[in-house]
C-alpha positions as a LaTeX table, in Angstrom:
\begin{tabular}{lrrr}
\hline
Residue & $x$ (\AA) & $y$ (\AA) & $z$ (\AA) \\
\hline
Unk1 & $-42.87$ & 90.70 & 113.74 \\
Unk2 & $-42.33$ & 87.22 & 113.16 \\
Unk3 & $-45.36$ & 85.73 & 110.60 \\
Unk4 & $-47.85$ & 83.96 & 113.20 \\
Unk5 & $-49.64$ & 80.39 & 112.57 \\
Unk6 & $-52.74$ & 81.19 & 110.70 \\
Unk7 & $-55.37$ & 82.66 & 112.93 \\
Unk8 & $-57.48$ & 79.49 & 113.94 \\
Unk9 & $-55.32$ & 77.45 & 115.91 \\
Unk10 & $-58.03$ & 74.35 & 114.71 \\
Unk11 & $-56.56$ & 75.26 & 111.01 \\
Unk12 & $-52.53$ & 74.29 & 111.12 \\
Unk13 & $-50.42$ & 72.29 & 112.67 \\
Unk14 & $-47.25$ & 72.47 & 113.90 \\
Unk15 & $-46.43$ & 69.25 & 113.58 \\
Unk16 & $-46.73$ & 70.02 & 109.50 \\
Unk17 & $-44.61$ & 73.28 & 109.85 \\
Unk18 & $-41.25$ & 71.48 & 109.06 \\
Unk19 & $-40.25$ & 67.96 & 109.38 \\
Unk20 & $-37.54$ & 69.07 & 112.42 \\
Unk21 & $-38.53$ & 71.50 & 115.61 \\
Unk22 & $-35.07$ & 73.12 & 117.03 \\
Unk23 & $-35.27$ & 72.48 & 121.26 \\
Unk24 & $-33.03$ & 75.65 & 121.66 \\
Unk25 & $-31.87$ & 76.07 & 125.61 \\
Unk26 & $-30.52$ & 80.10 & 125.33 \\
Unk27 & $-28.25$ & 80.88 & 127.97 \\
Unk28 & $-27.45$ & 84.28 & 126.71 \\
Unk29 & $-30.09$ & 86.82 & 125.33 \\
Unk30 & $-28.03$ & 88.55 & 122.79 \\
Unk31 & $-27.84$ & 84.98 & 120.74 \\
Unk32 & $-31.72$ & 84.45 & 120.69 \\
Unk33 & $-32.31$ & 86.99 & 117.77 \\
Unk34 & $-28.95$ & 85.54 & 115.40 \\
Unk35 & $-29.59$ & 81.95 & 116.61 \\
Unk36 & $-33.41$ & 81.87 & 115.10 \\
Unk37 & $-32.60$ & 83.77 & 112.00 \\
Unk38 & $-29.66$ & 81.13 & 111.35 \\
Unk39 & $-32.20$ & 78.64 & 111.85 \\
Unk40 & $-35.41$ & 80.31 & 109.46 \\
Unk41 & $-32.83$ & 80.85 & 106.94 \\
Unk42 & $-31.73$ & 77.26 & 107.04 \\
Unk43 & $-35.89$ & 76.32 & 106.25 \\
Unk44 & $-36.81$ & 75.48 & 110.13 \\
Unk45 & $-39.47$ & 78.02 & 110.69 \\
Unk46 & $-40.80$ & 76.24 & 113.99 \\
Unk47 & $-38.54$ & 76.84 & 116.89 \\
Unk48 & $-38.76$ & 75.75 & 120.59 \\
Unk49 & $-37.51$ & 78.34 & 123.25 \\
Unk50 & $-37.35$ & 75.89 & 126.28 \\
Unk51 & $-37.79$ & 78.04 & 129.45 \\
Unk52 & $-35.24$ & 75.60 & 131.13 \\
Unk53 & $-33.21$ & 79.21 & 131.49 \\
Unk54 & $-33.63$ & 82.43 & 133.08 \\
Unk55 & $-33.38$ & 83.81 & 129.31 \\
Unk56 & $-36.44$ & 81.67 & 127.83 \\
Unk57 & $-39.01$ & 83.99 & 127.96 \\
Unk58 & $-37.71$ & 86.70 & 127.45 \\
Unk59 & $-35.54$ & 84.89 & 124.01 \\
Unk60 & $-39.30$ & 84.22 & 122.76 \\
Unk61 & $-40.28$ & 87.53 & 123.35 \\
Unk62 & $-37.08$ & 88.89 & 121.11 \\
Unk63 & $-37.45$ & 86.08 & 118.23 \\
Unk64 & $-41.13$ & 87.30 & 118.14 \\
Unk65 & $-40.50$ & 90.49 & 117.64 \\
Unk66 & $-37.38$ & 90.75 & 115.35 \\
Unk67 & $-37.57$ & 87.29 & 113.42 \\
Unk68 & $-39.18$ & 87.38 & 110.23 \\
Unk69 & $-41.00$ & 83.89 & 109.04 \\
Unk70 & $-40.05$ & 82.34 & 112.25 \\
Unk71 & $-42.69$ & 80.67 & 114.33 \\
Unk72 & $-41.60$ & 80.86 & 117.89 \\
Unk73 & $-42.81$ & 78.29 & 120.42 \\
Unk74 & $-42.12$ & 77.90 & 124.14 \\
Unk75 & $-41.07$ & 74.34 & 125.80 \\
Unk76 & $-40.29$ & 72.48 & 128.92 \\
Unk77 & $-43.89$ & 74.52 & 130.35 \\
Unk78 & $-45.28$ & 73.13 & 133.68 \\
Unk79 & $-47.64$ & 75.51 & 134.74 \\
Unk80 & $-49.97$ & 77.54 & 134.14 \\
Unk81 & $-48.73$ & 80.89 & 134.84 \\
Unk82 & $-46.00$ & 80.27 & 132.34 \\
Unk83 & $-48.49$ & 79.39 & 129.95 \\
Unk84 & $-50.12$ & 83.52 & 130.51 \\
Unk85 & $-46.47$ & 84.40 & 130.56 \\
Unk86 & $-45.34$ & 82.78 & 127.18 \\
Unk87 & $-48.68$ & 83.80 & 124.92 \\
Unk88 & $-48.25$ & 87.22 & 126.11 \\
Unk89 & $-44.62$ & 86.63 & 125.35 \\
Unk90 & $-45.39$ & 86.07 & 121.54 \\
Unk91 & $-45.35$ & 82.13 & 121.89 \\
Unk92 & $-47.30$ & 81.15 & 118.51 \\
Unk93 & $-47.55$ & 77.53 & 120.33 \\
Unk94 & $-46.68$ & 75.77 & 123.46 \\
Unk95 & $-44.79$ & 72.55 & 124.30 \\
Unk96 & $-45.08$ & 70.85 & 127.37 \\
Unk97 & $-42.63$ & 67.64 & 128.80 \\
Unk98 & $-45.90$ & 66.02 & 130.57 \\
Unk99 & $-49.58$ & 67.50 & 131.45 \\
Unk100 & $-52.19$ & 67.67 & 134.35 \\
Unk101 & $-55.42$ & 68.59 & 134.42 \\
Unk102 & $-54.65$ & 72.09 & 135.49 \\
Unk103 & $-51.52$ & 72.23 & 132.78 \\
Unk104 & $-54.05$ & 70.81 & 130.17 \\
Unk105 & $-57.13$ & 73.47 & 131.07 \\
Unk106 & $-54.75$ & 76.18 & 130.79 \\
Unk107 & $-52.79$ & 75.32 & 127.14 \\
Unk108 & $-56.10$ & 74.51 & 126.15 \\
Unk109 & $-57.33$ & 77.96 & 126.73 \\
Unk110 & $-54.56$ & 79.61 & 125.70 \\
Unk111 & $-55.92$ & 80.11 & 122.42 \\
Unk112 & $-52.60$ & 78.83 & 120.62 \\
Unk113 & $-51.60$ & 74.98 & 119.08 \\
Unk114 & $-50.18$ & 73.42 & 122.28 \\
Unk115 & $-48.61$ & 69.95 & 122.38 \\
Unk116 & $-48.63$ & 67.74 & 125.61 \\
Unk117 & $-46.06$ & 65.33 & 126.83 \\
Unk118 & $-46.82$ & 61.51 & 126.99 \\
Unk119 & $-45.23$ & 58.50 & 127.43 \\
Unk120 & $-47.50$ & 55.59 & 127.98 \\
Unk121 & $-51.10$ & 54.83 & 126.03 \\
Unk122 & $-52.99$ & 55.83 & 128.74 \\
Unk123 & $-51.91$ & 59.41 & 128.61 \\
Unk124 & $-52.48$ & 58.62 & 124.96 \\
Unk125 & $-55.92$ & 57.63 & 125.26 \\
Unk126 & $-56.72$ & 60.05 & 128.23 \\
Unk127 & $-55.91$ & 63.05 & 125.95 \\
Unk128 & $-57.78$ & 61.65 & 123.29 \\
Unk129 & $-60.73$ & 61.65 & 125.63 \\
Unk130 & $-60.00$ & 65.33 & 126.07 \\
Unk131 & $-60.28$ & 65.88 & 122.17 \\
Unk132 & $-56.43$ & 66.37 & 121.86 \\
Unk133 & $-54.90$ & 64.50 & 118.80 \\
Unk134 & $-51.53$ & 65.87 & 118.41 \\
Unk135 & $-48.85$ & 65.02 & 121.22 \\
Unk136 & $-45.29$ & 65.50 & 122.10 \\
Unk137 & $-43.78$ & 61.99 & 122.55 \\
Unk138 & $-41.01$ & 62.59 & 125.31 \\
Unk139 & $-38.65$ & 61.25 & 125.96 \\
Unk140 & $-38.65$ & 59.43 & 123.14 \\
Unk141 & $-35.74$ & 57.02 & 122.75 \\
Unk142 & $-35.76$ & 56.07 & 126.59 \\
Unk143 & $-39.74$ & 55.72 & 126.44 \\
Unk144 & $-39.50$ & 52.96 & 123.60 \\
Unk145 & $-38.73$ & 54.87 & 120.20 \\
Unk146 & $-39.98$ & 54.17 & 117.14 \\
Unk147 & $-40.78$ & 50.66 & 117.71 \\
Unk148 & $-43.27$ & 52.13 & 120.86 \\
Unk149 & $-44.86$ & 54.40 & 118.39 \\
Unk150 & $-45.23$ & 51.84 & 115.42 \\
Unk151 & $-47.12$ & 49.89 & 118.20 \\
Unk152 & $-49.57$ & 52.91 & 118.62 \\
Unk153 & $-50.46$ & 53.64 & 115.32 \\
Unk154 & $-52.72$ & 50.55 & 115.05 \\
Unk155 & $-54.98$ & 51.05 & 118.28 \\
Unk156 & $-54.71$ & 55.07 & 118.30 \\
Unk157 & $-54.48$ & 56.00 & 114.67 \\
Unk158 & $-56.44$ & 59.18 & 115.54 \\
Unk159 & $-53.42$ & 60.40 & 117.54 \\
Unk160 & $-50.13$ & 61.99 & 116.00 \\
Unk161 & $-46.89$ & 62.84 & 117.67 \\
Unk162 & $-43.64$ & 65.26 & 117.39 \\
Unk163 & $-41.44$ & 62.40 & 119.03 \\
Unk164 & $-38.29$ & 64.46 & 120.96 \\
Unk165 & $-35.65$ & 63.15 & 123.39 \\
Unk166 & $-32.56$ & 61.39 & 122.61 \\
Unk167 & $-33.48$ & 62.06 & 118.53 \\
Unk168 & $-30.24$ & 62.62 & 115.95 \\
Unk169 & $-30.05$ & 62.77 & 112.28 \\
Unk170 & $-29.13$ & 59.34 & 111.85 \\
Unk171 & $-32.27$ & 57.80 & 113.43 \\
Unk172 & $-34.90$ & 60.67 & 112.80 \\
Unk173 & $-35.76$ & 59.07 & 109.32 \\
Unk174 & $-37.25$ & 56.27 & 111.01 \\
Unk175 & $-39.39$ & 58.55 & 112.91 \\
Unk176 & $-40.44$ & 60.63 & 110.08 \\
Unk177 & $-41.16$ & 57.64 & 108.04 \\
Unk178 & $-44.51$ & 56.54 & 111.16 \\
Unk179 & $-47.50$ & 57.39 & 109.92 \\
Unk180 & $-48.32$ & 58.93 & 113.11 \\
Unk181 & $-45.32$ & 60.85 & 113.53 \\
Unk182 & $-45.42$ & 64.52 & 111.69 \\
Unk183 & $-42.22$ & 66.09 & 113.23 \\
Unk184 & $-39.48$ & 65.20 & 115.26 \\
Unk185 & $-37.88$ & 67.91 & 117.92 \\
Unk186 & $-33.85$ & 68.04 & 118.55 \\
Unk187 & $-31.01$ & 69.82 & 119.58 \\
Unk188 & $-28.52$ & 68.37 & 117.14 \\
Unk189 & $-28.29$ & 71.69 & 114.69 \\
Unk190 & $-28.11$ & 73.86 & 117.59 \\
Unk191 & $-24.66$ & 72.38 & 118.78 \\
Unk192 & $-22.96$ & 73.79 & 122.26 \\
Unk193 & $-19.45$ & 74.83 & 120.91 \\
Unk194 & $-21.70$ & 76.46 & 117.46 \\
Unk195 & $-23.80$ & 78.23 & 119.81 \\
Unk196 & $-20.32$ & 79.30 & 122.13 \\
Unk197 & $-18.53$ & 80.62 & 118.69 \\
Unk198 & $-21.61$ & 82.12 & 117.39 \\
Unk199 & $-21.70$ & 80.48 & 114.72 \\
Unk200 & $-24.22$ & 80.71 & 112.51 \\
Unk201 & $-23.62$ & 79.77 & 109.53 \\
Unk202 & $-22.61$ & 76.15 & 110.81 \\
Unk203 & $-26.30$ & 76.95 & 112.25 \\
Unk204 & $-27.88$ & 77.60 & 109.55 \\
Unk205 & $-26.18$ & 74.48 & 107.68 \\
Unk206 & $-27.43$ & 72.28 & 110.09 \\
Unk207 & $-30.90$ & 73.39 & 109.52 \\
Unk208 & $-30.78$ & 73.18 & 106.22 \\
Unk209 & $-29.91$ & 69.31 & 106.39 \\
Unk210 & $-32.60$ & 68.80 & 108.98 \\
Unk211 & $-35.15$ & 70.29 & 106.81 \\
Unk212 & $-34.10$ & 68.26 & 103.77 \\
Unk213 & $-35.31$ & 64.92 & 105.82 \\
Unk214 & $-38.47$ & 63.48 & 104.48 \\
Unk215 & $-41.94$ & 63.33 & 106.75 \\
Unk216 & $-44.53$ & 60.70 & 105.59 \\
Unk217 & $-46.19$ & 62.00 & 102.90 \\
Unk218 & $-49.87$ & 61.03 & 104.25 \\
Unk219 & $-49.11$ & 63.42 & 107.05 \\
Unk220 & $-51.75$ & 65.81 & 108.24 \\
Unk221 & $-54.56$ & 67.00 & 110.67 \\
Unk222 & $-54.60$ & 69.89 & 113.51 \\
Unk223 & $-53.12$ & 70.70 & 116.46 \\
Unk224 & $-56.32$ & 69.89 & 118.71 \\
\hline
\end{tabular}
């Protein structure tokens, strides 16, 4: 069983897990178990399962079981029933592109860290009126990057975001280096052609690099 985010979701982040979340897309089922162990062994604990595939679910659901030290997460969820459907799944957090009200009520009663899409300061400020602090920033480069979030963190110091969309290795420095930025989320250590070659070791490689980057050093708080 993979080791779980301590019990009170109030008591850890995610966002302080590792500096880098994997946004793995599995296509084929038999990769989900190899793919995560590649990337835990590599020192990126945190993984994303997007359910932007038939396979998403049921990928958490494997990693859960199987991966040891890895902290599996589901992304890209919309609704509510795939909120139900990903806890019971194993999901140790949840990851959403954008909330609602209805999206919102559900992660929030999940009983697991969750972390809500935004884009603009008043979905910033409307989830701080909601009493959540900690935020997916998506997408990031195309919604103003770092200079966007630099621009926050004087207004809305109270909030803190795992910026994702458009992030590599050569710019992801700049986000660690926000003092409202814990993590960044990307797909660059999980390449296609690795992924269609199974290979893992250029996997695990890749994570290894990512988790070498550097997150401010002030960084810290919950998940709600």
């Amino acid at each position: 069983m993979a080791s779980p985010l301590p019990p009170s979701p109030s008591a850890a982040s995610v966002l302080d897990l590792a500096p880098v979340v994997p946004v793995v897309v599995v296509r084929d089922p038999a990769d989900a178990v190899p793919l995560a162990r590649a990337l835990v062994a590599g020192g990126l604990p945190a993984i994303e399962v997007t359910l932007r595939t038939p396979a998403g679910l049921g990928a958490i659901r494997a990693v859960a079981d199987q991966v040891a030290g890895a902290v599996v997460g589901a992304g890209t969820v919309i609704t509510p029933g795939q909120v139900a459907a990903c806890v019971a799944a194993g999901a140790r957090f949840l990851v959403s592109p954008g909330w609602t009200d209805a999206l919102l009520a559900a992660m929030q009663a999940s009983g697991v860290p969750f972390l809500p899409g935004v884009s603009t300061t008043s979905e910033v400020v409307a989830l701080l009126e909601r009493g959540v602090r900690e935020m997916k920033f998506f997408p990031a480069q195309a919604a103003g990057g770092t200079a966007y979030l630099k621009s926050l963190a004087g207004p809305l110091p109270q909030a803190r975001f795992c910026p994702t969309g458009g992030i590599g290795p050569a710019d992801a420095p700049e986000y660690l280096a926000l003092p409202n930025v814990g993590c960044v989320g990307g797909t660059w250590m999980v390449p296609q052609d690795a992924l269609a070659a199974h290979d893992w070791a250029r996997v695990e490689r890749l994570a290894r690099e990512a988790a070498g980057l550097r997150r401010p050093l002030s960084a810290g708080g919950t998940c709600r």
